[in-house]
VOBA-1610 file (N, C-alpha, C; in pm, whole numbers, padded with zeros to 5 digits, always signed):
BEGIN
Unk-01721-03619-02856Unk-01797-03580-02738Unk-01746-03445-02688Unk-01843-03370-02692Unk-01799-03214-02677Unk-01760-03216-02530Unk-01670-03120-02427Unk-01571-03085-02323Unk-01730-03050-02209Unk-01685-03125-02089Unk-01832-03127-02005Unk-01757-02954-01973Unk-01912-02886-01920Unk-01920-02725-01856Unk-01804-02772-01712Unk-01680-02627-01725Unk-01608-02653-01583Unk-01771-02647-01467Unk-01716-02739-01331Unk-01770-02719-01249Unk-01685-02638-01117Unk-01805-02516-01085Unk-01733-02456-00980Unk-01798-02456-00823Unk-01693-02471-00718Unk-01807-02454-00574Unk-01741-02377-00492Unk-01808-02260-00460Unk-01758-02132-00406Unk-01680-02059-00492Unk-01678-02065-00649Unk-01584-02006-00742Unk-01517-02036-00761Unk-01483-02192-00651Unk-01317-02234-00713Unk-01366-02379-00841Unk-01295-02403-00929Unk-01320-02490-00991Unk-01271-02605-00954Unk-01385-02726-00970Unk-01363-02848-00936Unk-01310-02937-01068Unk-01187-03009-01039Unk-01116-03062-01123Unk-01102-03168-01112Unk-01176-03279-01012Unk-01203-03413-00955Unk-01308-03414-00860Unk-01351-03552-00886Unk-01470-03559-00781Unk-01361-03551-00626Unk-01274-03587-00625Unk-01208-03573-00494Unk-01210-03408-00453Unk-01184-03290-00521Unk-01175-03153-00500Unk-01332-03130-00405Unk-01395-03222-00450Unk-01510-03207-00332Unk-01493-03188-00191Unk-01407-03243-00151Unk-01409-03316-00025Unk-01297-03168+00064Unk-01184-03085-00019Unk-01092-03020+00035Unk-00952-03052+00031Unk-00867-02985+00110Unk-00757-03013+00100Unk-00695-03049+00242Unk-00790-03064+00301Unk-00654-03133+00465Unk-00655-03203+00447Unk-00574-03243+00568Unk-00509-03390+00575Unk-00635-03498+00584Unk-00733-03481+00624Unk-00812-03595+00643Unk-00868-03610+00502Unk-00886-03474+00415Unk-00969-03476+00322Unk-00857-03603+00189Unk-00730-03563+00233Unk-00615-03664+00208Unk-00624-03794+00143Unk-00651-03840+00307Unk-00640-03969+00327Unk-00763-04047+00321Unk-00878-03937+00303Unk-00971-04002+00269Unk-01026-04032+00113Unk-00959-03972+00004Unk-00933-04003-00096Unk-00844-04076-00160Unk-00747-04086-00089Unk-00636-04189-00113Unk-00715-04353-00055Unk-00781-04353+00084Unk-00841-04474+00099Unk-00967-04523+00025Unk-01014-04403-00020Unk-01104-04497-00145Unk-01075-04527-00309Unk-01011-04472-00274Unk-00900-04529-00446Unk-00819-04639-00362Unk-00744-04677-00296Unk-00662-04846-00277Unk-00822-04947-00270Unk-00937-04824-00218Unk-00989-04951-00162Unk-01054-04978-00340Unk-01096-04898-00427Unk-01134-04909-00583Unk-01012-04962-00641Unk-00885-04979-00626Unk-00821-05043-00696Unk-00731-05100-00697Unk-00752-05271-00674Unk-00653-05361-00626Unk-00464-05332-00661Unk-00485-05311-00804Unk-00336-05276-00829Unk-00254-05146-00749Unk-00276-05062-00768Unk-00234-04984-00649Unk-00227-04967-00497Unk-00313-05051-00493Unk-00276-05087-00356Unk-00188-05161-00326Unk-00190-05253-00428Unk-00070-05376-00460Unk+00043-05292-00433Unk+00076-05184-00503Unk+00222-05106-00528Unk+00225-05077-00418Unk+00144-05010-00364Unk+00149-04908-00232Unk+00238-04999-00156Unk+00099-05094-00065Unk+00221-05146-00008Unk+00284-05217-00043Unk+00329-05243-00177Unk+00504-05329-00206Unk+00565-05230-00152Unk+00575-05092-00145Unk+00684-05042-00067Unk+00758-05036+00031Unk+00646-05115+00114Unk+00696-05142+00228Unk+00759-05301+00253Unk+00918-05257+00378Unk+00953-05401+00352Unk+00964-05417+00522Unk+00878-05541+00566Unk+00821-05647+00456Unk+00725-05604+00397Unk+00682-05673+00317Unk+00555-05629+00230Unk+00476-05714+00271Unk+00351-05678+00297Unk+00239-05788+00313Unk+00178-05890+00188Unk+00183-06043+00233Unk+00146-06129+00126Unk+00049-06164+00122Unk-00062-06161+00205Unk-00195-06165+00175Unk-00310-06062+00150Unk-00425-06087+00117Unk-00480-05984+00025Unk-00579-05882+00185Unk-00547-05723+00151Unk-00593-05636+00248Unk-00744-05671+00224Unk-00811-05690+00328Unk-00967-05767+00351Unk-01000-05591+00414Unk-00958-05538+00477Unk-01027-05416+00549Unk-00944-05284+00528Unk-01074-05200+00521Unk-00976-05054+00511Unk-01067-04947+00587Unk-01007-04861+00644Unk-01081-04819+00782Unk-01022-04674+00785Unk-01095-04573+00776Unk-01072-04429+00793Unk-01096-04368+00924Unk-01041-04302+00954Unk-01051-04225+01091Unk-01113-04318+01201Unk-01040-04441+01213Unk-01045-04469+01371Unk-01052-04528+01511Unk-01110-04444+01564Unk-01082-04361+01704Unk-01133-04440+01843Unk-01028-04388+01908Unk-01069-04502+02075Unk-00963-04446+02171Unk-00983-04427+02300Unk-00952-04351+02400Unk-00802-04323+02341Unk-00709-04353+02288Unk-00578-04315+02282Unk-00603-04244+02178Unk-00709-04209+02070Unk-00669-04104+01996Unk-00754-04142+01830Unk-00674-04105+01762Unk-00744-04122+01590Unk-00683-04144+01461Unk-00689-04261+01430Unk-00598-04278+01323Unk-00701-04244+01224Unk-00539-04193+01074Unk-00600-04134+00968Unk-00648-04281+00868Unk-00544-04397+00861Unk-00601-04458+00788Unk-00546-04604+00845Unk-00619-04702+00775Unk-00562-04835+00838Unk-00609-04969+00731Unk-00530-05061+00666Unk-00530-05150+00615Unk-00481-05266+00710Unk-00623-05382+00689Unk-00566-05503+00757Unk-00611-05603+00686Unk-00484-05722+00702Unk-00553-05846+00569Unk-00487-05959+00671Unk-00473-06074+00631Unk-00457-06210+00707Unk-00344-06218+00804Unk-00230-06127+00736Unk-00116-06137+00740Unk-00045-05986+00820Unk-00058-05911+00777Unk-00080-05724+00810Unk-00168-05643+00832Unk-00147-05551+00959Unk-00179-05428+00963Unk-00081-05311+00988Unk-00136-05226+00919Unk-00047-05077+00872Unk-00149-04977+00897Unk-00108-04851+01001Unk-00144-04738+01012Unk-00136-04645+00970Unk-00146-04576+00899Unk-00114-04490+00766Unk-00146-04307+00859Unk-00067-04236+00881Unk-00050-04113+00904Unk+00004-04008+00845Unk-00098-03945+00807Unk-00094-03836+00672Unk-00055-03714+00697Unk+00053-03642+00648Unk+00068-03474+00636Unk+00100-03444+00587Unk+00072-03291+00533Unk+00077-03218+00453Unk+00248-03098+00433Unk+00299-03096+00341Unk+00426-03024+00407Unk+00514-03112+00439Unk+00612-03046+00532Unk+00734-03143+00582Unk+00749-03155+00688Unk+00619-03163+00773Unk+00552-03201+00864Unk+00565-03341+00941Unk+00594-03415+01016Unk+00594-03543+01078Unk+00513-03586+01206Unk+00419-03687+01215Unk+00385-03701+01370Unk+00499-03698+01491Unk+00435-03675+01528Unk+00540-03679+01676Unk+00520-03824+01717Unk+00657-03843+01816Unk+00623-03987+01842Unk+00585-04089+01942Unk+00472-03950+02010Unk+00376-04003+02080Unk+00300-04065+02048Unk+00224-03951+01933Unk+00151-03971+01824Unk+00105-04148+01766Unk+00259-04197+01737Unk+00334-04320+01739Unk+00242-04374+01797Unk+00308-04386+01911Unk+00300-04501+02023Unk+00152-04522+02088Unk+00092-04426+02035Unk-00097-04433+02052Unk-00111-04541+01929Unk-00095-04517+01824Unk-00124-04600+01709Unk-00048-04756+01712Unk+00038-04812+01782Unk+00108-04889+01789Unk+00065-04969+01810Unk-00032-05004+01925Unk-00149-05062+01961Unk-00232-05115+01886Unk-00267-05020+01745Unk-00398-05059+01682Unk-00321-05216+01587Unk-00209-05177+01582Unk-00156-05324+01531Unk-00139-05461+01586Unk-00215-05466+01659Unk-00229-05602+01787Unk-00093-05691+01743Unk-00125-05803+01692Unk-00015-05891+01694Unk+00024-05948+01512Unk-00011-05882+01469Unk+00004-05901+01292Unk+00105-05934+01274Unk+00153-06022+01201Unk+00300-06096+01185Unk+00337-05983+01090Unk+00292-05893+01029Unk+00325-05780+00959Unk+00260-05648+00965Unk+00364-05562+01079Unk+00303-05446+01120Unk+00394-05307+01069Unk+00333-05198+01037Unk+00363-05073+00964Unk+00298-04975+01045Unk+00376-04901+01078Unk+00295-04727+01143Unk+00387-04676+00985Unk+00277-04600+00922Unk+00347-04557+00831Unk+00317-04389+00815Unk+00460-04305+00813Unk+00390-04154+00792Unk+00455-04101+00653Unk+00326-04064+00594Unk+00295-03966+00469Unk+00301-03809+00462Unk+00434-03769+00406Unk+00447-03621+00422Unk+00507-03597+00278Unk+00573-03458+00251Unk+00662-03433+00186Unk+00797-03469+00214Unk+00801-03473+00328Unk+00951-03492+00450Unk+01031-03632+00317Unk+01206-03591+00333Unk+01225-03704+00232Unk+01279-03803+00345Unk+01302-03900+00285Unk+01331-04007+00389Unk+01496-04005+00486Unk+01537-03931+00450Unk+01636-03906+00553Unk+01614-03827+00627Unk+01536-03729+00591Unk+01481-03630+00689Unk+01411-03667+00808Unk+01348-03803+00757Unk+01205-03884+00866Unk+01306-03946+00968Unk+01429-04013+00879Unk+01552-04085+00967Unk+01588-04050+01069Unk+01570-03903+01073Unk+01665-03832+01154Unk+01617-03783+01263Unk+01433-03806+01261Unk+01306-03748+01338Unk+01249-03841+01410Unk+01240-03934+01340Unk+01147-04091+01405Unk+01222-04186+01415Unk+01171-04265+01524Unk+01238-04408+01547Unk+01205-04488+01456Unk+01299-04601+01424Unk+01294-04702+01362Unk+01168-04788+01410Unk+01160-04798+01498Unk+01050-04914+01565Unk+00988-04829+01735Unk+00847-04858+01731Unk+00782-04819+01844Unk+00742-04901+01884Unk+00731-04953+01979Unk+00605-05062+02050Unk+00628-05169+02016Unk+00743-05212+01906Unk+00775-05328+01820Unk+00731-05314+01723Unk+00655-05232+01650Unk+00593-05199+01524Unk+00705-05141+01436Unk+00718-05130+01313Unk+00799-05108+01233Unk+00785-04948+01217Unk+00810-04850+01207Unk+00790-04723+01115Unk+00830-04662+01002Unk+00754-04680+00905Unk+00836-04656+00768Unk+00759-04526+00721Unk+00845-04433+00668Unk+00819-04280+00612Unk+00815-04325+00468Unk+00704-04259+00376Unk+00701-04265+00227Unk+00631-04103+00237Unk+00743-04108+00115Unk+00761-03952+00081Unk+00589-03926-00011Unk+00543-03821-00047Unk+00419-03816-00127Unk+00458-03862-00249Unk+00550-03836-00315Unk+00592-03812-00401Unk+00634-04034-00440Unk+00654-04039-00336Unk+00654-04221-00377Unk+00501-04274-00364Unk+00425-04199-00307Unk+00274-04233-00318Unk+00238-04228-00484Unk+00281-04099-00550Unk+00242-04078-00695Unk+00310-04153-00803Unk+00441-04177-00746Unk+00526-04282-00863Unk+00435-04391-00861Unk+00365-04485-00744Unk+00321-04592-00706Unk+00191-04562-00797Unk+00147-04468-00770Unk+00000-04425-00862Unk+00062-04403-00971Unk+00134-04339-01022Unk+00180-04383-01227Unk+00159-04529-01234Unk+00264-04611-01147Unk+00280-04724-01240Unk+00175-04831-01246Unk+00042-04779-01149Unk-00102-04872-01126Unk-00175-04804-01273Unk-00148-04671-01307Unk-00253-04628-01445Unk-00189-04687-01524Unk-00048-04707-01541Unk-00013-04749-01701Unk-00046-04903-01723Unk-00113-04944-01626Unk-00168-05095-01619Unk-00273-05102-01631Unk-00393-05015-01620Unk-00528-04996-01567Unk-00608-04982-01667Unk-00749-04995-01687Unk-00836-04937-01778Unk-00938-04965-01704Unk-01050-04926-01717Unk-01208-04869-01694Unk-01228-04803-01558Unk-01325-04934-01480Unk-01350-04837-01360Unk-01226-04806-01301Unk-01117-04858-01240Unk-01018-04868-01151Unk-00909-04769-01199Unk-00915-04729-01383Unk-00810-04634-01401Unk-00907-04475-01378Unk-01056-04518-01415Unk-01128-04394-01395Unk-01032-04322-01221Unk-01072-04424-01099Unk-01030-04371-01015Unk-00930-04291-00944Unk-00813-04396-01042Unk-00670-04343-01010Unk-00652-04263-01111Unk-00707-04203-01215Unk-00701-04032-01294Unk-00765-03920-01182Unk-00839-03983-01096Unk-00941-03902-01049Unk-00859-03865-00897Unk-00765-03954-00878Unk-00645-03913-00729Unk-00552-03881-00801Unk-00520-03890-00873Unk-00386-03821-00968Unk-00417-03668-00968Unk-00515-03637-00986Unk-00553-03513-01024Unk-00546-03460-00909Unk-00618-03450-00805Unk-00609-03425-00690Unk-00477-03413-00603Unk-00432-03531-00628Unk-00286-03481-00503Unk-00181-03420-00588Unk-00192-03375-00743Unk-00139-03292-00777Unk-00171-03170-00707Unk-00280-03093-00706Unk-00344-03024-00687Unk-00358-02952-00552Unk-00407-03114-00475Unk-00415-03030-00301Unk-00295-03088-00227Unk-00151-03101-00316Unk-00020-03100-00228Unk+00069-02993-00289Unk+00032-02876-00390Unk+00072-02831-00443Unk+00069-02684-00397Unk+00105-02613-00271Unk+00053-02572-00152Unk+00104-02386-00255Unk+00155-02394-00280Unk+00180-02241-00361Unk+00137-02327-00521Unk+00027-02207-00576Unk+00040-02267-00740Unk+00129-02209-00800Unk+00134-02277-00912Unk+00279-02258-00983Unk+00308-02151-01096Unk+00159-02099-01114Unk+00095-01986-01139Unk+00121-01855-01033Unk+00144-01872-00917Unk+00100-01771-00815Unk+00244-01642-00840Unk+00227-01518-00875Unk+00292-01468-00939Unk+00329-01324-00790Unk+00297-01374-00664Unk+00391-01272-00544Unk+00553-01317-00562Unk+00613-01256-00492Unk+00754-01260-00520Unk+00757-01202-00307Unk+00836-01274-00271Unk+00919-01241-00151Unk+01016-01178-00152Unk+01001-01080-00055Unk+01154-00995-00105Unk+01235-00967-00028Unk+01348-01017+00042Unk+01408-00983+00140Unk+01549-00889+00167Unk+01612-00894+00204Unk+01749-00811+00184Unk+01872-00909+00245Unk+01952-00914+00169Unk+02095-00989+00169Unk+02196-00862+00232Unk+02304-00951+00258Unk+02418-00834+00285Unk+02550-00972+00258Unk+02638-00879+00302Unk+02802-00917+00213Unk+02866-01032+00383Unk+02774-00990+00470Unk+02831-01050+00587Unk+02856-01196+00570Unk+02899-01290+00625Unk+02910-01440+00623Unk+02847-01525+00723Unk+02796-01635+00671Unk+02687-01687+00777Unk+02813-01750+00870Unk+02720-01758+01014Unk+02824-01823+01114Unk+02956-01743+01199Unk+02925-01623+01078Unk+03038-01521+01117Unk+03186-01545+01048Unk+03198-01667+00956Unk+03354-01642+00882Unk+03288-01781+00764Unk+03401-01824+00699Unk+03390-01888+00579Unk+03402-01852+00446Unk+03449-01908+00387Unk+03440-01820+00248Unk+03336-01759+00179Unk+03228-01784+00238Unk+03114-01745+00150Unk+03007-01684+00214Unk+02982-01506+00156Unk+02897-01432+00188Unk+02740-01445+00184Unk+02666-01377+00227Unk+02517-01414+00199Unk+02460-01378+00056Unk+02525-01287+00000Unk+02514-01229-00109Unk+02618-01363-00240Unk+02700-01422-00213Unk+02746-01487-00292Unk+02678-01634-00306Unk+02622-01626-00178Unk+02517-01807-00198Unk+02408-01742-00251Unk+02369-01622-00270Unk+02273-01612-00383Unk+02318-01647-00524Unk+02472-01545-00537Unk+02482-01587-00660Unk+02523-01705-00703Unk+02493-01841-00609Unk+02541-01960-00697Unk+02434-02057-00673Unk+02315-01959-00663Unk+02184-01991-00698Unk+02092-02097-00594Unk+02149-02012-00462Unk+02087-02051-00325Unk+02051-01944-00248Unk+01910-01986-00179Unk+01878-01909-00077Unk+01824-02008+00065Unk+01814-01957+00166Unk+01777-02070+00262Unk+01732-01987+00387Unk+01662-02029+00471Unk+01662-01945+00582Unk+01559-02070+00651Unk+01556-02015+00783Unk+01501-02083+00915Unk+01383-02156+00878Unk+01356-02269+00893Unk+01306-02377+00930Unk+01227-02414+01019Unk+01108-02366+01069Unk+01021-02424+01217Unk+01108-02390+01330Unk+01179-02265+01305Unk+01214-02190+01484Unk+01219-02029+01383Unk+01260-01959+01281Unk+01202-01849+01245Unk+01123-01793+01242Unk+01109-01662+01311Unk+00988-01577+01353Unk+00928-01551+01152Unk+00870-01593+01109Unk+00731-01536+01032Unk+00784-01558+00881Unk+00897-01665+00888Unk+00940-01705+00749Unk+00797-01794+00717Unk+00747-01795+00562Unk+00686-01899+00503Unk+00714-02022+00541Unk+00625-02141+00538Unk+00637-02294+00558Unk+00660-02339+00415Unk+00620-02252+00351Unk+00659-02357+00193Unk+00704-02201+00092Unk+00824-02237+00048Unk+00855-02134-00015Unk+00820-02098-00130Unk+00809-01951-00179Unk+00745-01846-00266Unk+00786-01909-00411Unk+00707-01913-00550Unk+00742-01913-00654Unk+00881-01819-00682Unk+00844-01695-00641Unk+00955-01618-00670Unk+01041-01550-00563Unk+01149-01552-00568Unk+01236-01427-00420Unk+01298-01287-00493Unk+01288-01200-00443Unk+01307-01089-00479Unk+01429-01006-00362Unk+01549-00983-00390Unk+01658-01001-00306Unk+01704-00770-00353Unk+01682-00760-00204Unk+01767-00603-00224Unk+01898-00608-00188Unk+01951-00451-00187Unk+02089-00480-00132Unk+02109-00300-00117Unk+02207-00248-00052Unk+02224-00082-00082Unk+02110-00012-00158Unk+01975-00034-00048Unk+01868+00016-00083Unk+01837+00039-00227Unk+01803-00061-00309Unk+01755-00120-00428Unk+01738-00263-00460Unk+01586-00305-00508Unk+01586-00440-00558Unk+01715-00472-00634Unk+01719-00593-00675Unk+01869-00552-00725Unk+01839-00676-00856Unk+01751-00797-00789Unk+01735-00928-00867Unk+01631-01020-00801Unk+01551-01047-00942Unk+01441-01125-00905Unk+01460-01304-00941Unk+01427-01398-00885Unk+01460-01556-00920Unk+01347-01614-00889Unk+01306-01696-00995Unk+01204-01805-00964Unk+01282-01907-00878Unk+01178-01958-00756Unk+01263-02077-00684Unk+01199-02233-00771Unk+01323-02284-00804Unk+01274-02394-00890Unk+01268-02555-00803Unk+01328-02551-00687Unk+01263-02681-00577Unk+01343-02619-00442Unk+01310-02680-00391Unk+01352-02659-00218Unk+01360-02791-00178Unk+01425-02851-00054Unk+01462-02910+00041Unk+01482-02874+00211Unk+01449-02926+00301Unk+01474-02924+00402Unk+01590-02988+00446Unk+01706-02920+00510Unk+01833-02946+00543Unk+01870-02933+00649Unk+01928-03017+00791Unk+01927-03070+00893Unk+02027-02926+00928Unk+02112-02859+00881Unk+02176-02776+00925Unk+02276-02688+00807Unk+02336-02570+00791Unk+02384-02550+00698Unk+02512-02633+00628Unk+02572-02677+00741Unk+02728-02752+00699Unk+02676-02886+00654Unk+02546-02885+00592Unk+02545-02993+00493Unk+02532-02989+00380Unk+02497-02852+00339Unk+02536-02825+00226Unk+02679-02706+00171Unk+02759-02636+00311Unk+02842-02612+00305Unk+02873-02649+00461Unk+02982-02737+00392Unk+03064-02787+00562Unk+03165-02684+00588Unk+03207-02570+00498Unk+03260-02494+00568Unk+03243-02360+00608Unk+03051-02371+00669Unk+03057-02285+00686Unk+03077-02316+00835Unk+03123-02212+00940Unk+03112-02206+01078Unk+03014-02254+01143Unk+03014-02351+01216Unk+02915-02446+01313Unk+02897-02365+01447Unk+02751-02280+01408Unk+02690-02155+01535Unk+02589-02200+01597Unk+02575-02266+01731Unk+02472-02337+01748Unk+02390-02167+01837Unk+02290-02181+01926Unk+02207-02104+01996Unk+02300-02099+02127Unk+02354-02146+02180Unk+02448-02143+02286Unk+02578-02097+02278Unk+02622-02027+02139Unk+02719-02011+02059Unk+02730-01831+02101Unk+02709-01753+02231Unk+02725-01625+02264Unk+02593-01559+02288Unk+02621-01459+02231Unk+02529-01343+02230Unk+02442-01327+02084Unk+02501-01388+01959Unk+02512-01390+01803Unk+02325-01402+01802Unk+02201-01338+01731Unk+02139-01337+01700Unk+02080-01484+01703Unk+01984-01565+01677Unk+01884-01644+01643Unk+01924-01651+01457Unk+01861-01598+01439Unk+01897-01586+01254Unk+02036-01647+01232Unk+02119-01562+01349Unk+02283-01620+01314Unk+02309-01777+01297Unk+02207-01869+01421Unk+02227-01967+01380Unk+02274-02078+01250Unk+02376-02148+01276Unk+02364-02261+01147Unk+02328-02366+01173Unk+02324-02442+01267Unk+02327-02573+01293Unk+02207-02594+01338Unk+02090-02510+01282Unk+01991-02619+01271Unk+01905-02623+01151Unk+01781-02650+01134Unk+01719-02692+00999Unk+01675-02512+00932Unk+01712-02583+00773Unk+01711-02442+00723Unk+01583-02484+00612Unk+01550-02435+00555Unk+01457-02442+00422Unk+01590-02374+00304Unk+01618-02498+00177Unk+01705-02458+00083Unk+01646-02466-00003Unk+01671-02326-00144Unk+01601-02308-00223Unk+01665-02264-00338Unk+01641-02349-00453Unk+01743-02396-00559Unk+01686-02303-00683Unk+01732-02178-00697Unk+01744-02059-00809Unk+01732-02087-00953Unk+01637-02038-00956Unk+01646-02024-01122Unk+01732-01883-01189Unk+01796-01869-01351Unk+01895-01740-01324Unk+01807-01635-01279Unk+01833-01496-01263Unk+01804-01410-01249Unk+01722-01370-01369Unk+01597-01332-01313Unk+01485-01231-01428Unk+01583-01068-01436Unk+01553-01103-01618Unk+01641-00944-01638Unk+01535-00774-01546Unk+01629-00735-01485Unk+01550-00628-01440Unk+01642-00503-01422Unk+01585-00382-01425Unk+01689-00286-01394Unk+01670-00254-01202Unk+01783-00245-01169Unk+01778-00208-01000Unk+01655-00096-00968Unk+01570-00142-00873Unk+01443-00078-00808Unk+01457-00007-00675Unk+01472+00097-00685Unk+01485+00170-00563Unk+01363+00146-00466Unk+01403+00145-00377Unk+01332+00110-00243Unk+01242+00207-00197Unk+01253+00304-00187Unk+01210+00447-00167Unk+01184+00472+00002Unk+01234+00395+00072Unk+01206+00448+00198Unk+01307+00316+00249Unk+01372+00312+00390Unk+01454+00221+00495Unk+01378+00111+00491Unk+01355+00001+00442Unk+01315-00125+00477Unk+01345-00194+00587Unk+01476-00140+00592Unk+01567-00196+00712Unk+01562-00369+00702Unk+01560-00458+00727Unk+01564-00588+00748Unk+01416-00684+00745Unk+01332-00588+00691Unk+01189-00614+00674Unk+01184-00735+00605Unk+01085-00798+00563Unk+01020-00913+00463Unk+00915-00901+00379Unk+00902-00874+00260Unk+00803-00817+00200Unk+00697-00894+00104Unk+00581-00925+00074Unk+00550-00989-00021Unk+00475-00872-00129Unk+00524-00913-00224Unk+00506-00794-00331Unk+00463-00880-00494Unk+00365-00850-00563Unk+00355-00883-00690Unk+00443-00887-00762Unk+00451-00963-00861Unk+00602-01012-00959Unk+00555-00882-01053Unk+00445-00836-01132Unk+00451-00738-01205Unk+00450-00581-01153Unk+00410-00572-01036Unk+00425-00446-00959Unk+00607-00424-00945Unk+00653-00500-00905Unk+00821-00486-00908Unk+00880-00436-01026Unk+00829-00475-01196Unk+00888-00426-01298Unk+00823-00297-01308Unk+00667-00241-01265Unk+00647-00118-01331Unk+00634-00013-01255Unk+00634-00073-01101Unk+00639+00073-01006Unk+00750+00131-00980Unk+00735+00253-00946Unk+00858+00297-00956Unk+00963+00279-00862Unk+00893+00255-00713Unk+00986+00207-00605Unk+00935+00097-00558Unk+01016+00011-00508Unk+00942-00070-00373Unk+00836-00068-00274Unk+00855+00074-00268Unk+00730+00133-00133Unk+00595+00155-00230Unk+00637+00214-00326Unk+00487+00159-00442Unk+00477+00038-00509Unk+00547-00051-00506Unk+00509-00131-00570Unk+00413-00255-00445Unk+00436-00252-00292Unk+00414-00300-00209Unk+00271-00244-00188Unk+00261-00100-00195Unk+00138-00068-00175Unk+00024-00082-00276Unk+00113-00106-00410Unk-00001-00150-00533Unk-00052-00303-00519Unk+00025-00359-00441Unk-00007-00484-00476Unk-00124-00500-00313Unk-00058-00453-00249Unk-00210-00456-00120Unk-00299-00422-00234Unk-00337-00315-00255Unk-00435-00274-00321Unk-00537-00369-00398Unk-00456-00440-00485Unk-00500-00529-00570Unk-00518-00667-00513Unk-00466-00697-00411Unk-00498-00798-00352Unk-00654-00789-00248Unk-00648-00660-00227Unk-00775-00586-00103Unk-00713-00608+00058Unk-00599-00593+00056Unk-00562-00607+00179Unk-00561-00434+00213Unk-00559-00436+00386Unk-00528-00297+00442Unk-00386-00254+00395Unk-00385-00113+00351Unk-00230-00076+00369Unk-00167-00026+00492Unk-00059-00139+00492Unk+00034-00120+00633Unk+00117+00011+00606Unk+00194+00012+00728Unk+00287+00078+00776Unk+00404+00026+00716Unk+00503+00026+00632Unk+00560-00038+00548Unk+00711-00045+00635Unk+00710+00115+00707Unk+00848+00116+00789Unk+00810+00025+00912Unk+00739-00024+00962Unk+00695-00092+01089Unk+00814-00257+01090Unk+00868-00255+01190Unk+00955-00392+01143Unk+00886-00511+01161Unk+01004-00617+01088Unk+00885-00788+01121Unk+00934-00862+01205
//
């Protein structure tokens, strides 16, 4: 059987009937609730994850909702349980007001779940949300335990029910995959020899070289929410080294992944914002260095942030052209390049 014609809508190609629908959060959870509700076994898994687990069979499944306290994204209820299912995208978490609106929708179920769906890993959720609201339980599942749960329902599955779960597989690869892995900009920032926190053994320039980078977390002025395929690091006005970032984590503060560096909270003087350590950083785990020869900058960057094409960096001749080739090619306006961020 010859390969069906790609289908495209608005030029982008559709790669599941779910790509119909988008990529927010509702578009989410509303594909995820019609696959548990198409296929008993995965739903089975789903919620085995949760403990307790519910023992009787989910009779209802209910998308978006809504009544004077607000709007839930999703909701399973069977003889025995109900579970509120709250979806996001990123490493993102409801707040836990948020909570305590939904807490309610679980009346008196001898088995109740507010459950939130992020990237966030589960210590991270630990450290954000209460254990219990309203008396309701709250349990965090990472996305990523959503998809293990979806492997182990296909390697069981065949016809209609595996059709479905190929058809969400595809998808939350896809619309949780927030930079493609293809996407070939490079971030480029500038390091120096100084030490975070202000002392410790280890410079900013040396946690590069042992194949870390990290910076501010949801209080940094105009850092990315999900970090770049590639970072592109200057130093004494020249690129100097380019690295694919090969995973990231969100980390509650730096002295958890070096406890010795100096503990600088915001109340800690006069010391910059940036200076901070002790609170959440975005960490980002290096691939070696792409061979390159040092790229002159051609003008003060000064402490700028740049996003620049991965092939404009090897063939322009400076930084300041290679930034302006890549506007170009992207169709963006060309900035003011000395203007700070």
């Amino acid at each position: 059987m010859p390969e069906p014609p790609p289908l495209t809508n608005h030029g982008k190609t559709m790669t599941s009937v779910f790509s119909l629908l988008g990529r927010n959060e509702n578009d989410l959870t509303a594909a995820l609730g019609w696959t548990l509700r198409s296929s008993p076994k995965f739903l089975a898994a789903l919620t085995g994850a949760l403990s307790p687990a519910p023992q009787a069979r989910t009779t209802r499944i209910d998308l978006e909702v809504s009544d004077q306290l607000g709007r839930t994204d999703l909701e399973l209820h069977g003889a025995d349980h109900a579970i509120v299912i709250e979806a996001k995208r990123g490493w993102l978490l409801p707040t836990v007001t948020q909570l305590e609106t939904y807490a309610s929708r679980c009346g008196s179920a001898p088995i109740a779940h507010l459950v939130t769906l992020s990237d966030c890993s589960p210590d991270w959720a630990q450290m954000h949300l209460p254990a219990i609201v309203g008396e309701v339980k709250v349990t965090h599942l990472p996305w990523s335990v959503v998809g293990e749960r979806l492997a182990s329902a296909r390697r069981t599955s065949a016809g209609h029910e595996r059709l479905w779960l190929d058809q969400l597989d595809i998808y939350l690869k896809e619309a949780l995959r927030v930079v493609e892995v293809n996407n070939a900009e490079a971030y480029c920032v500038v390091i120096s020899n100084d030490r975070p926190g202000g002392g410790g053994p280890h410079t900013y320039r040396e946690i590069v070289e042992q194949g870390y980078y990290y910076y501010p977390y949801g209080w940094g002025r105009g850092w990315p929410a999900i970090p770049p395929n590639f970072l592109a690091f200057r130093w004494e006005g020249y690129v100097q080294r380019v690295h694919r970032v090969l995973d990231y984590e969100v980390i509650p503060s730096l002295q958890d992944r070096w406890p010795d560096i100096p503990v600088l909270s915001e109340s800690s003087g006069d010391r910059a914002r940036s200076d901070v350590t002790d609170r959440p950083h975005v960490l980002c785990r290096l691939g070696p260095a792409l061979r390159m020869d040092p790229l002159p900058t051609g003008i003060n960057y000064r402490a700028n942030r740049l996003w620049v094409l991965l092939d404009q960096l090897y063939t322009a001749p400076t930084l300041q052209a290679a930034q302006r080739e890549s506007q170009v090619l992207r169709g963006d306006a060309v900035a003011d390049e000395s203007a700070s961020i």
